[in-house]
N, C-alpha and C positions, 0 to 999 in steps of 0.2 A: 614609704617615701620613694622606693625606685620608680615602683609605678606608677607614681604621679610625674615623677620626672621623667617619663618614661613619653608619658602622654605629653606632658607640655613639647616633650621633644619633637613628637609626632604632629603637634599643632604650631607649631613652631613657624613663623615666615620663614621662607627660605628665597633665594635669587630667582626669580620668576622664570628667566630666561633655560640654568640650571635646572630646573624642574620640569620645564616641557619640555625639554631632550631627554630626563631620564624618564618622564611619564611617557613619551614616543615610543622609547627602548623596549619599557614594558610593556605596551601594547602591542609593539611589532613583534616581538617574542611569543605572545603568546598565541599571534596570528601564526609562526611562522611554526609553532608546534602543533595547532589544528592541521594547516595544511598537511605534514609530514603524517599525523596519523590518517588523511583521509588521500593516500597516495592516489588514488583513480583521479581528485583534480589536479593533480599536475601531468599525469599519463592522459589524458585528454587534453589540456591543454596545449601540450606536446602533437598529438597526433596529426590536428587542424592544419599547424603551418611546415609538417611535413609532407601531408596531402600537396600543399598547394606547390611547395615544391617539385612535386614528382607530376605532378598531372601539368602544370606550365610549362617545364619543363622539356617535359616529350610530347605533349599531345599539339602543344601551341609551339614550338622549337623550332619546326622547319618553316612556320607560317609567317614567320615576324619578321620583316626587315628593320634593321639597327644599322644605321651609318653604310645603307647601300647593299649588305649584306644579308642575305638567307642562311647564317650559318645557325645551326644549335646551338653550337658554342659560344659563338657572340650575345646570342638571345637569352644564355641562360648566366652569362656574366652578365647584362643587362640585367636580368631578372633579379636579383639576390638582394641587392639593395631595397629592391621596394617591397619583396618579402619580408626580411627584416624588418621594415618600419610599421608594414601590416601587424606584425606579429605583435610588436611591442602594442600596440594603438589598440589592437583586438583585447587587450589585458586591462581596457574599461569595463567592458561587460561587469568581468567575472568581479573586478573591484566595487563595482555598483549592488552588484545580485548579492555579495558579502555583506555588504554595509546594511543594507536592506533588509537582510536575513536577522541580521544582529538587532535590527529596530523592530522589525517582527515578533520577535522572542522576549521581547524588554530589555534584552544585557545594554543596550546604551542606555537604558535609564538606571541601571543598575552603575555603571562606569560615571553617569550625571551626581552621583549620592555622592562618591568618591573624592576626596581632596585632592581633585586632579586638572592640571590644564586642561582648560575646553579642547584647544584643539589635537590633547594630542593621542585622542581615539583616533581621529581619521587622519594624523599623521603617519600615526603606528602602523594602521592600516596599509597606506600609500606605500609605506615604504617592505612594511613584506610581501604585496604584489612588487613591490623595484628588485626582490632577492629571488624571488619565482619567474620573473621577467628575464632576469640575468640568466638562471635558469636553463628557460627557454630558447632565449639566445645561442648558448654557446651551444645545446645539442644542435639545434637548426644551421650553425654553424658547420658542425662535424658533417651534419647530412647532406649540407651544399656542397662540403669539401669531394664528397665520396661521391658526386653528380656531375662533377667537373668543373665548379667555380673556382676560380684562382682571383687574389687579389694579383696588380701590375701586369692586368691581361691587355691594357691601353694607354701602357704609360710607366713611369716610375713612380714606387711607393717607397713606407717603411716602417715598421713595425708601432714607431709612435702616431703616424696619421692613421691606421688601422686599427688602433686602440682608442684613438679620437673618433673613427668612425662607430665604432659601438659605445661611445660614452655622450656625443651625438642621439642613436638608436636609444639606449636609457631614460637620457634627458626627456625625451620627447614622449618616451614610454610613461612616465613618472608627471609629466604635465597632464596628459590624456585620463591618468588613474583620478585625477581633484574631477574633471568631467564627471568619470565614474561617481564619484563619490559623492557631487551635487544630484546625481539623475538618484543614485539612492536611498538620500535623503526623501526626494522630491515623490518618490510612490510606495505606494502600500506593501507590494510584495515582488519577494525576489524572482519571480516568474515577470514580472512587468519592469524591473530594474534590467533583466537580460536582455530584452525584447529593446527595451528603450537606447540601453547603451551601443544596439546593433545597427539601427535603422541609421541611424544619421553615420555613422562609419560606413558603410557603403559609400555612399559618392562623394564624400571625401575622400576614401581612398584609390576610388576607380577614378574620379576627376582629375588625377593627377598626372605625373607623367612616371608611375612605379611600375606599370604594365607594356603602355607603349608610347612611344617618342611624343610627346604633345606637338612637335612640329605638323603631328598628322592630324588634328583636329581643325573644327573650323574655328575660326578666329577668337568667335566672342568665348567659346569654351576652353580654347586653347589660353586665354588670359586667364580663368578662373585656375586652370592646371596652376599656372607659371605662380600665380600669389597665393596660391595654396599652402599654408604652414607644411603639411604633410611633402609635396614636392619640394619644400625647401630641404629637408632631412633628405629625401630621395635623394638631389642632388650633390647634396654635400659628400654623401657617401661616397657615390661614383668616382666621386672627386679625390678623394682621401684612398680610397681603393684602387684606384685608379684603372676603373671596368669602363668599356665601352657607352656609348649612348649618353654621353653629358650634355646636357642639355646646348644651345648655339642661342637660345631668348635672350632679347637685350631686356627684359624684366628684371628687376632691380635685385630681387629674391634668387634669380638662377643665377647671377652674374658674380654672386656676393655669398653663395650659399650658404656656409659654415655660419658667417654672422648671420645672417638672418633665420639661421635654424637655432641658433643658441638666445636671440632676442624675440622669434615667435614664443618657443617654449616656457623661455620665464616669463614674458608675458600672461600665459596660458597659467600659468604656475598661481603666478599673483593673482588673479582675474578670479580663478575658480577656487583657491585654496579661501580667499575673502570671504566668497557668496557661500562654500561649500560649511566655513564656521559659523557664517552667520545662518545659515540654515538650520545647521546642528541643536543650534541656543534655543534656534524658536521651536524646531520640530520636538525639542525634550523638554519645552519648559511645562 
C-alpha cells in the first residue's frame, strides 16, 4: 500500500507554475555540479575577458581619445564597461556548445522521458551560465580594480546604482544565454554551436560604442551603434558608474539608457526563451 501511494503521489498533478521552478532548480543544480567538477571551464572562461582587459588596456590606452583626452586612465575607465557587457554576451557560446552537447549524447531525450516541465531543461541551463556569469564578473571586476578602473571617475555615484550597473550586466548576460540556447538547439554538434554563437557576437559588439566613442563613426553606422541593444547596456553602465565617455546621441536608446537596456533584454528574454521551447519540443520529439 505505501508504495502505491507512494506512486500516485509521484503522478500526482501538481501547480504547473510550482513545478517548473523546482524542475529549473534541479536542472540548474545539476549544471552547476558538472561545471564545478570540470574547473578548466570556468578558468578559461575567466582568462578571455582578462586578456582583453590587459591588452585594451595598455596596448590601445595612450591611443584613444575620450572626451578630448589621450589619457590611459580616462580610456581604461571608458573601457570596463563594455568589457563587462562583452564578457556577460560571450557566455552564449559556451551556453549553446552545453545545450548542444547534451543533445548529442541523448540526455535531453532522456530529461524528454521525465515528468518534467519542457522548459525547465533550458531554463536550469540559463540560469547556471547566470551563476558562472556572475562568476566571471566579479573576478573581472577585481582585475579592473587592480588596473586602475574606479567607479565616480566622471561624476557622482553610489553603491546602489553600481549594483544596478551589474544586475543591468546580468540581465543582458541571461537574455544573450535563450540566443545561446536556440543556436544549440538549432545544430548538430557542439563544435558548430561554439562557432555559431561567436560569429554574430562580433559586430555586435564591436558596432557599438563599448570600444570607442560612436561620435567617431560615420553616420549611418554610428546609428546602428546608438540602437544597438548591446550600447544600450554599455551606456547605462557609464552612467550608473559614473566613468567618462557617455554617450552626447539624441537616439532615444543613449538618452534613456537604463530603460531601454532593461526593455531590450526582456524583450530578448521573451522572443528567444518562445522560439528556444519551441525548438526543444520539436527538436526531441
Amino acid at each position: 500500500m505505501s508504495a502505491v501511494s507512494d506512486a500516485v503521489q509521484l503522478t500526482a498533478p501538481s501547480n504547473p507554475v510550482s513545478q517548473s521552478v523546482r524542475d529549473s532548480l534541479v536542472v540548474a543544480k545539476r549544471n552547476l555540479i558538472r561545471m564545478s567538477r570540470i574547473p578548466e571551464m570556468v578558468i578559461f572562461g575567466l582568462i578571455q575577458p582578462i586578456m582583453f582587459v590587459v591588452l585594451f588596456s595598455y596596448v590601445f590606452g595612450g591611443s584613444m581619445q575620450i572626451g578630448g583626452s589621450t589619457s590611459p586612465t580616462d580610456y581604461r575607465n571608458f573601457l570596463m564597461a563594455g568589457i563587462f557587457a562583452q564578457t556577460v554576451t560571450f557566455a552564449t557560446a559556451g551556453a549553446g556548445a552545453g545545450i548542444a552537447d547534451d543533445m548529442h549524447k541523448g540526455l535531453i531525450d532522456r530529461f524528454r522521458s521525465l515528468p518534467m516541465a519542457r522548459g525547465a531543461v533550458l531554463t536550469g541551463r540559463t540560469l547556471a551560465d547566470l551563476v558562472q556569469t556572475a562568476l566571471t564578473l566579479l573576478v573581472l571586476a577585481v582585475v579592473a580594480l587592480l588596473v586602475g578602473w574606479r567607479v565616480g571617475s566622471d561624476g557622482d555615484t553610489n553603491v546602489f546604482k553600481v549594483l544596478g550597473a551589474f544586475g543591468l550586466l546580468l540581465l543582458l548576460g541571461y537574455a544573450f544565454t535563450w540566443i545561446g540556447a536556440l543556436i544549440g538547439l538549432s545544430v548538430r554538434t557542439p563544435e558548430a554551436a561554439t562557432s555559431g554563437g561567436l560569429i554574430w557576437l562580433f559586430p555586435v559588439t564591436f558596432i557599438s560604442n563599448a570600444f570607442v566613442d560612436s561620435s567617431n563613426m560615420t553616420p549611418w553606422l554610428r546609428h546602428i551603434a546608438d540602437w544597438n541593444p548591446f550600447s544600450a547596456t554599455v551606456q547605462a553602465c557609464r552612467v550608473l558608474f559614473a566613468n567618462p565617455g557617455q554617450s552626447t546621441s539624441q537616439a532615444w536608446p543613449m538618452q534613456h539608457s537604463v530603460w531601454a537596456s532593461v526593455i531590450y533584454s526582456v524583450l530578448i528574454i521573451v522572443l528567444f526563451r518562445t522560439l528556444a521551447v519551441r525548438k526543444y519540443r520539436s527538436a526531441t520529439a
